[in-house]
N, C-alpha and C positions, 0 to 999 in steps of 0.2 A: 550549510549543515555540517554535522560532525559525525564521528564513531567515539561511543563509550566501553569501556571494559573493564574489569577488575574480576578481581579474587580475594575474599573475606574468610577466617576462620577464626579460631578464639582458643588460646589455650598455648603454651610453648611447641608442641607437638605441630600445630599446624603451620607454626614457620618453618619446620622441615619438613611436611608435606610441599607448600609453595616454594621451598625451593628458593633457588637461585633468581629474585627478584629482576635483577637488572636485565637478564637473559628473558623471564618470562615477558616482562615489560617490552621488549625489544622484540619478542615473536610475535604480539599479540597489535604493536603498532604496524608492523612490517604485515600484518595481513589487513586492517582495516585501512592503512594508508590512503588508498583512493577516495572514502567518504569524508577526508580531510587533510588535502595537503599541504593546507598553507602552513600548518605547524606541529608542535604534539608535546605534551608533559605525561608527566609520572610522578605520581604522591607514593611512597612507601612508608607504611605505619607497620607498628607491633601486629599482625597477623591480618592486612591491609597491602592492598596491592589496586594503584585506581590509577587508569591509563584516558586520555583523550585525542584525538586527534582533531584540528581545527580546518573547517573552513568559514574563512572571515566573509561575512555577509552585514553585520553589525556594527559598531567601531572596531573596523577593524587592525587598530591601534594597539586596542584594549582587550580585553575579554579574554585574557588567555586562561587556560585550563590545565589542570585542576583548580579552579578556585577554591579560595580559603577565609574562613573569618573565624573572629575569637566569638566564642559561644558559652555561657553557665562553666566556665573552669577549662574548657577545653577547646574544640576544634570543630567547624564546620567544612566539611572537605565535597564539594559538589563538583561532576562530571553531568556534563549535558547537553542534548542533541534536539535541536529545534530551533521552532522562533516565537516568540510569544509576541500578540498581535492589538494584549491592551498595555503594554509597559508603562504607556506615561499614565495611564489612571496609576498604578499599583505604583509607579514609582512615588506619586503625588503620595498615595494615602500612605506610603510608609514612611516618609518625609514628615507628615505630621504627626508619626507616629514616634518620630525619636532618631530614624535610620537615615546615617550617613553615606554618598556613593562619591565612588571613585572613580567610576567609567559611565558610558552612555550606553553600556549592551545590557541586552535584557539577559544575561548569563546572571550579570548578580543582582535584578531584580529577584530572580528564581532562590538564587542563595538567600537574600534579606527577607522573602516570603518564606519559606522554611523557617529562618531564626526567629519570625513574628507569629508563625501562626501552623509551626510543625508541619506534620502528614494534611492539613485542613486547605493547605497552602493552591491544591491541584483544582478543588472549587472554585479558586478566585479564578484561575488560568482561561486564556483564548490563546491556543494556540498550536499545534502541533508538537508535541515531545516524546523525547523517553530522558532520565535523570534517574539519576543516585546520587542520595546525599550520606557521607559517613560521618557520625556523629559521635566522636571522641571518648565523650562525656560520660555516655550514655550506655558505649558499646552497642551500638545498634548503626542496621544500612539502611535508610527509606529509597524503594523505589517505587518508581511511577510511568504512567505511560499513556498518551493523551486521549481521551472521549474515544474520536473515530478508530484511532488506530492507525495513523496516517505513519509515524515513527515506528521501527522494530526495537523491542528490547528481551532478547533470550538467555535463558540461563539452564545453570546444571547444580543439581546438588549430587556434588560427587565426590568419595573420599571423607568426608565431614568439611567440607569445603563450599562454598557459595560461590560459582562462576556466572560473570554476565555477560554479554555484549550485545551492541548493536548488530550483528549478525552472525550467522554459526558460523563462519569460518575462525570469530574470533573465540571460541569455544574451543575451538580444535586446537590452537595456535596457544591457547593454554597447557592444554594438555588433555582434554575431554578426546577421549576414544570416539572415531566413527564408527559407526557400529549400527546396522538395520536389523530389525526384526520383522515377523510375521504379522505385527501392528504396520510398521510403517513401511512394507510390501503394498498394504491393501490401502494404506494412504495415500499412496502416489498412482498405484493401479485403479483402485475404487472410486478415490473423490476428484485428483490430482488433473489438474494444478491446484486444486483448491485445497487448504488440507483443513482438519478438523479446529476448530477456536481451541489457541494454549498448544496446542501439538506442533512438538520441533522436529516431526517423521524422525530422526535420527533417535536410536535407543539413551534415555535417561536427560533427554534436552527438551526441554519448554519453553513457554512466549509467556510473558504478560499477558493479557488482555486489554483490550480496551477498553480504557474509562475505569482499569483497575491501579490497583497500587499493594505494596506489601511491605512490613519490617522484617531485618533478620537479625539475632538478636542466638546468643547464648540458647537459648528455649526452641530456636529453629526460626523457620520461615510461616511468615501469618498473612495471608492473601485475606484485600476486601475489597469488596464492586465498591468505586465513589461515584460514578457517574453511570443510568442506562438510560437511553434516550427514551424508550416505552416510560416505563414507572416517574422520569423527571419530565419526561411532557406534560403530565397531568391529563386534565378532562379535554373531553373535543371540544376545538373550540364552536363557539356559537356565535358567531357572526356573520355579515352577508356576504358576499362572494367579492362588494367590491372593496369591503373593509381586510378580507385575509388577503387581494389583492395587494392591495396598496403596502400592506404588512408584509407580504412576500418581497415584493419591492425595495422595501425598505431595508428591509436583513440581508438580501443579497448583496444590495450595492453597498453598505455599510462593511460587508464581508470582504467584500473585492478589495475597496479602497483599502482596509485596515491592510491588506497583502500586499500593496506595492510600496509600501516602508521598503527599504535598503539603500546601504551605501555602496553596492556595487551596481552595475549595470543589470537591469530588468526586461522581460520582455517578456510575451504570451504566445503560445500555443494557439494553432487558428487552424479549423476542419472546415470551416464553412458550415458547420452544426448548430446547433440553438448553441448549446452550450458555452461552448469558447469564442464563438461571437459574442455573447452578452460579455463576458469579463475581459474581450479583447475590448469592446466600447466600452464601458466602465472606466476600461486603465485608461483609453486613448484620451478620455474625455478630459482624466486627470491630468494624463502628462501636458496636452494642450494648455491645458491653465497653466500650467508651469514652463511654458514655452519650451516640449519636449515634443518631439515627435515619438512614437512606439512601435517598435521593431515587434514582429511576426514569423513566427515559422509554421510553415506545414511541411507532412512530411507527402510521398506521390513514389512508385515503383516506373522504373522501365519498363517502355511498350504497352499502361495497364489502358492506354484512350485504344490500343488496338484490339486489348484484348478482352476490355470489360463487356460485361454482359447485365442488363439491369435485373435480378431479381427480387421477390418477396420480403427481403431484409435489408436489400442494399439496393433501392432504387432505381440510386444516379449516382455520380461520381461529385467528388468533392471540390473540385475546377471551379465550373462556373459561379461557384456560391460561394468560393474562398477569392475569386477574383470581384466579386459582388460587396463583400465586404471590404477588402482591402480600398476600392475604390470609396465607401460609403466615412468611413475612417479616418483613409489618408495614410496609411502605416506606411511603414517603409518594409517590405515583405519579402521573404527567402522562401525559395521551394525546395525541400534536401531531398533527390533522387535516389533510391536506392534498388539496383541492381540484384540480380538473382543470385551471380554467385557470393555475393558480400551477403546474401540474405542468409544461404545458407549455414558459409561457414561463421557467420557471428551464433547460430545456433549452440556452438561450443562456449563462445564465450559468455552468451547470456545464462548458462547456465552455472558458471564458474560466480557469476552476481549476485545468482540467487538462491547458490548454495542448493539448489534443488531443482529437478526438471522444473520449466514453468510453460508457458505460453506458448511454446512453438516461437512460429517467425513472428507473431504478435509481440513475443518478447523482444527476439533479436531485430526485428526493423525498429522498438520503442530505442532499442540499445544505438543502431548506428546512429539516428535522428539526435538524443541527446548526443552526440560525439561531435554532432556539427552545429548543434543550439551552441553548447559551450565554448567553441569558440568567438562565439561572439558574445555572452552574456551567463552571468551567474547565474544569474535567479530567475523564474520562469513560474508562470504559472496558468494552472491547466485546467479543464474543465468535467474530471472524474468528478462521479458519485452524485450527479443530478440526477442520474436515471433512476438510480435507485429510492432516492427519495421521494420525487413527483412522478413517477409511476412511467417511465418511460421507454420500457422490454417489454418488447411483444409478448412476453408469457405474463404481463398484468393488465393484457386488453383481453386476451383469447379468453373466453371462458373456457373452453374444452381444456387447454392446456392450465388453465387456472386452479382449476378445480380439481386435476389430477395430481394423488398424492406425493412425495416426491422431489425433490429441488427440480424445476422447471428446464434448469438449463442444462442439466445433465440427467436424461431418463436412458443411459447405454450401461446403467450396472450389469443386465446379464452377457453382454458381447464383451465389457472390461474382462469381467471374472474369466471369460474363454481362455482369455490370453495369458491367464497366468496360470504357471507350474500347481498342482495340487498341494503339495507338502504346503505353502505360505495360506492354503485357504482353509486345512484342518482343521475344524471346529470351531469354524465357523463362517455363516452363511453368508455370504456378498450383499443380499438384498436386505438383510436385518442388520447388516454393521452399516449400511450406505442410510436406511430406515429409521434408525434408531437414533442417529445427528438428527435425522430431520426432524422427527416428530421431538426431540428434546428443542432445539429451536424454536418451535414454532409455541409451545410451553410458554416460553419467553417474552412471547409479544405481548403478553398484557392484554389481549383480547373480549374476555371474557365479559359477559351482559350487553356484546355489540350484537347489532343487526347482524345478520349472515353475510351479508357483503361488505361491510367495514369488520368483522372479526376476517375475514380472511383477508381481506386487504391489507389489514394492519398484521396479518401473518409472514403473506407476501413481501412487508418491506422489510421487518427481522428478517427472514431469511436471504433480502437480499442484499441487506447491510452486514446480515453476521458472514455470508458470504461468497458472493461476488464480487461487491466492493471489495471487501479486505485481499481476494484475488489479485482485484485490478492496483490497489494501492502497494500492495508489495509489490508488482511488475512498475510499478512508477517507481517506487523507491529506489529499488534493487537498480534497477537499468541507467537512471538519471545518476544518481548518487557512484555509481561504477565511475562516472567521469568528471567527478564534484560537482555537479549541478544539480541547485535545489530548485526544485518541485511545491508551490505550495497548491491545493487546490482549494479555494474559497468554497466551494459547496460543501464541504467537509465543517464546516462551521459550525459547534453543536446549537447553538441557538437557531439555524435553520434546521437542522435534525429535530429536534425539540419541539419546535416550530408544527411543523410538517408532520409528524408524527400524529398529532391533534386533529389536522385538516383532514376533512369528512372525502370521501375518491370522488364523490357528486363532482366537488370542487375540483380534484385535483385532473380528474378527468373530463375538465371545462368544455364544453360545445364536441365532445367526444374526440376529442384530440390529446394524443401523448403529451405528457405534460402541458397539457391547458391550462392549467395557472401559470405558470410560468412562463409559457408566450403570451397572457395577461397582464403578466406586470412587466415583460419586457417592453408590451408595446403601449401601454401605459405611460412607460417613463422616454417613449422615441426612440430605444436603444438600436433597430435593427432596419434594416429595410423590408419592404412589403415579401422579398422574392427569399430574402435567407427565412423571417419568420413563419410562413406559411413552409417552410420545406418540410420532408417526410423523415422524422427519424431514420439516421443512415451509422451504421456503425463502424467503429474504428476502420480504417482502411487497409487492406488484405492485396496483397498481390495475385491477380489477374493471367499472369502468364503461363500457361500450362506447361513452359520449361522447370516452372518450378518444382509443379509434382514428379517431373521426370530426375529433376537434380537429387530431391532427398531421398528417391525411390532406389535410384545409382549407391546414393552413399550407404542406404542402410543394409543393402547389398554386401556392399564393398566391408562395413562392419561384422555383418555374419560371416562371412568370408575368412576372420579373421582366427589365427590359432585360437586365441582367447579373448572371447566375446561374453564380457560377464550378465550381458542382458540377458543370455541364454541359462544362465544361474536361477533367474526368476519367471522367463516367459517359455511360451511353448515356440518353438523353430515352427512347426508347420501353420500356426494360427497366423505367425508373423506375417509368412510366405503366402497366405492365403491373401489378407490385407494387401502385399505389395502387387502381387498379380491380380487379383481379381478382384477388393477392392469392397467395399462393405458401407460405405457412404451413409457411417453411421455421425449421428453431430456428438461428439466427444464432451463437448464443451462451451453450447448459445451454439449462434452462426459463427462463432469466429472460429472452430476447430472443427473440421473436418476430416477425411481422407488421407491430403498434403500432413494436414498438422497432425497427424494420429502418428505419422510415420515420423515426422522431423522431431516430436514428444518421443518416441523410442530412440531414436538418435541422442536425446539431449539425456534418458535414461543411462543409456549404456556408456556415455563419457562425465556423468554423472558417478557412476559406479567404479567406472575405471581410476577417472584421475582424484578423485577422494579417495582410493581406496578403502573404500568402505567394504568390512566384512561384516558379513551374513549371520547372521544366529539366530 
């Protein structure tokens, strides 16, 4: 994968706004560096500034960036960050279409489909992206950003100026001010880690969307949805259970396979889950035929066989069923242990990744794991965002919790709101700004004229694709890409989206089991053994050690303690101290954030606030 960045404006004026080009270009590589170090260019045009940094996954020979091709009198200048997963169809059809290639990367596939078929280009795509293309000609920027949303691409209209990048730090590294307000207080306190779809919590900074695209152009910037999984699914389907079976089957494993393209070293993620066992058998079965064997990592805590406890969301531990697989396979398998205090202090650094509090240790133990995948292999891929699709969180079996209004995974608005300072919650109420995302989401789903149990079902999975997933896919992004390693995850595939979207919950909730079609068509196709398929939905894995709540509980201490503690800017000191002493076991965040995480989240707040210095307004 890569980082993209640039600065557009239009007019003499705005080359002395942008300034000193070579200097800008050179702050803006020097912060994105790590999501691409094998290389990096710089295009500089008449009020044009478009930066890349590479990581070679591709021909990695070839494909260097900024690409460029002659276009209607002028200039096709494209930066881009992804992989596309049908190249050789598009390379075929544009070959008979007239277009010449130079290389084997699908970098200028991406170029040749723009110069054939404009902004229309992003409809033919499978693939994971964010791009910008600058078009000479035209005086115009097309950007884009893939279906799911698996790729980040943020920007700022600032100055009369158009700033973009793969992530806010490269925003800043422009020159775009840090700067929070009384919106993005209640974004990271109210929804956070989640934040709102398009919202870049920092004052005057925005996202793309997914599955959107926009020009900017003299006239401004003109945002339009290409792609929404509800409205492009179409009707439900109407087939029998063992036909959208067999069709499940068939999209997935066609998904997987089309992801272990690369020219560098590959290898899969493995929990001993449905999940990532189906796409660890999928690759294994492929590399076999290729007479390769397939490397495996899981990640496991010190001490956690001493200290686990089975409960209600987390069963059993991931051991036995990850050594069940491995044996069923034949991988060649790593286990990356990771340790309490490495747990903690990576809290800092996962936070420096994602440019914004995020996950707690959920982040930083995803952070130390990719740091030991990568040394063994570039590209990886994982098994996010089944859950969300084929109905697999406990809050889309419960009815009581189903049916309460609300994002399911986060019902602690009023104990959040405690904790924050008055002045950031002035006018307005916690429960109507947390309320108000919801019910505009749930809008969305294209519901309307379904039975009561498929209109809320199909509410259910918009809100858990616009966002939880998008959660979890920025904590993959951000954490994996910190140390150049790309992340793809096959289930992200819109044609399974699309898919799925259609299937009636009857289906998806097959013989009343968490994703029941999908243990249907895995065991349809032989993928798994008897002992991993029948397991019980178990969630990412958590450290166990109650040294841990004791280590973040020392540190957060040790932060108030401090002359200048800017967490105390935004929160109340005694609500904190209340949390760290006595404790409020409230769920923050699903099961994965609790108590530990409530406080290692305010941790990851306050050096959030410190080392951006970010000012207040």
């Amino acid at each position: 994968m890569c980082a993209i960045a640039g600065i557009i404006g239009f007019g003499a004026d705005y080359e002395k706004i942008i300034g000193d080009k070579k200097a800008r270009a050179a702050a803006m590589i020097g912060a994105l560096k790590r999501r691409g170090p094998d290389s990096d260019g710089v295009y500089k045009g008449r009020g044009v500034l478009m930066i890349h940094t590479r990581l070679a996954v591709i021909d990695p020979e070839n494909g260097a960036q900024p690409m460029i091709c002659a276009n209607r009198g002028g200039e096709l200048v494209l930066v881009y960050n992804g992989e596309l997963y049908n190249t050789d169809e598009l390379r075929r059809e544009l070959r008979s279409l007239g277009a010449e290639f130079r290389t084997s990367s699908d970098t200028e596939v991406v170029l040749r489909s723009y110069a054939e078929w404009g902004g229309e280009c992003v409809k033919r795509f499978n693939g994971i992206f964010a791009f910008a293309v600058w078009d000479s000609a035209r005086g115009s920027l097309f950007l884009a950003r893939d279906r799911a949303g698996v790729k980040p691409l943020f920007f700022s209209l600032t100055n009369g100026l158009l700033y973009f990048a793969s992530e806010i730090k490269g925003l800043f590294a422009a020159g775009i001010p840090a700067r929070l307000g009384a919106k993005g207080v209640r974004e990271i306190m109210l929804l956070g880690p989640a934040r709102t779809p398009g919202c870049g919590v920092f004052e005057g900074v925005e996202e793309i969307l997914p599955g959107e695209c926009a020009v900017y152009d003299e006239s401004g910037l003109h945002r339009r949805t290409y792609w929404d999984m509800c409205t492009d699914g179409g009707a439900f389907v109407a087939e029998s259970f063992e036909q959208v079976r067999d069709r499940t089957a068939e999209l997935v494993t066609d998904a997987v396979l089309r992801q272990t393209v690369s020219d560098v070293p590959l290898c899969t993620f493995l929990s001993g889950g449905l999940d990532s066992s189906i796409i660890s058998s999928i690759t294994a079965r492929r590399f076999a035929e290729e007479g390769r064997r397939l490397n495996t990592f899981s990640v496991e805590y010190r001490d956690n066989k001493k200290y686990f406890t089975a409960g209600k969301f987390q069963p059993d531990a991931d051991d036995e069923y990850i050594d069940e697989m491995v044996r069923f396979l034949g991988t060649e398998h790593t286990r990356v242990v990771i340790d309490t205090p490495e747990l903690v202090d990576a809290l800092y650094t996962a936070t420096e990744a994602r440019d914004l509090p995020g996950m707690a240790d959920v982040d930083s133990s995803l952070l130390l794991f990719c740091k030991a995948v990568r040394e063994h292999s570039t590209v990886a891929l994982s098994g996010e965002c089944a859950d969300e699709i084929f109905g697999g969180y406990p809050w889309y079996r419960d009815p009581e919790i189903r049916e309460k209004a609300g994002f399911p995974w986060s019902q602690s608005t009023a104990y959040r709101a405690s904790l924050v300072r008055e002045e950031y919650l002035e006018g307005s109420r916690p429960e109507e700004y947390v309320s108000s995302r919801y019910r505009g989401t749930c809008e969305k789903a294209a519901a309307e004229g379904l039975p009561p149990l498929e209109k809320r079902m199909r509410e259910m999975m918009r809100l858990n694709t616009d966002w939880f997933m998008q959660t979890l896919l920025e904590r993959k992004d951000r954490m994996s890409m910190y140390w150049g390693l790309e992340v793809r995850v096959p289930f992200c595939d819109h044609r399974i989206m699309e898919y799925l979207s259609c299937v009636s919950w009857e289906y998806k909730d097959w013989r009343g089991r968490e994703k029941g079609l999908l243990r249907a068509a895995a065991e349809s196709k032989g993928l798994l053994p008897e002992k991993v398929l029948r397991r019980k939905k178990s969630p990412y894995p958590k450290t166990h050690n109650p040294g841990y709540e004791r280590a973040v509980r020392e540190r957060l201490a040790e932060e108030l303690s401090q002359t200048e503690c800017p967490l105390l800017y935004l929160l109340k000191r005694g609500e904190i101290e209340r949390l760290m002493y006595r404790g409020e076991h409230t769920a923050w965040f699903g099961q994965l954030m609790n108590d530990p995480q409530i406080m290692a989240y305010l941790i990851q707040v306050n050096h959030w606030l410190r080392t951006y210095r970010i000012e207040l307004v």
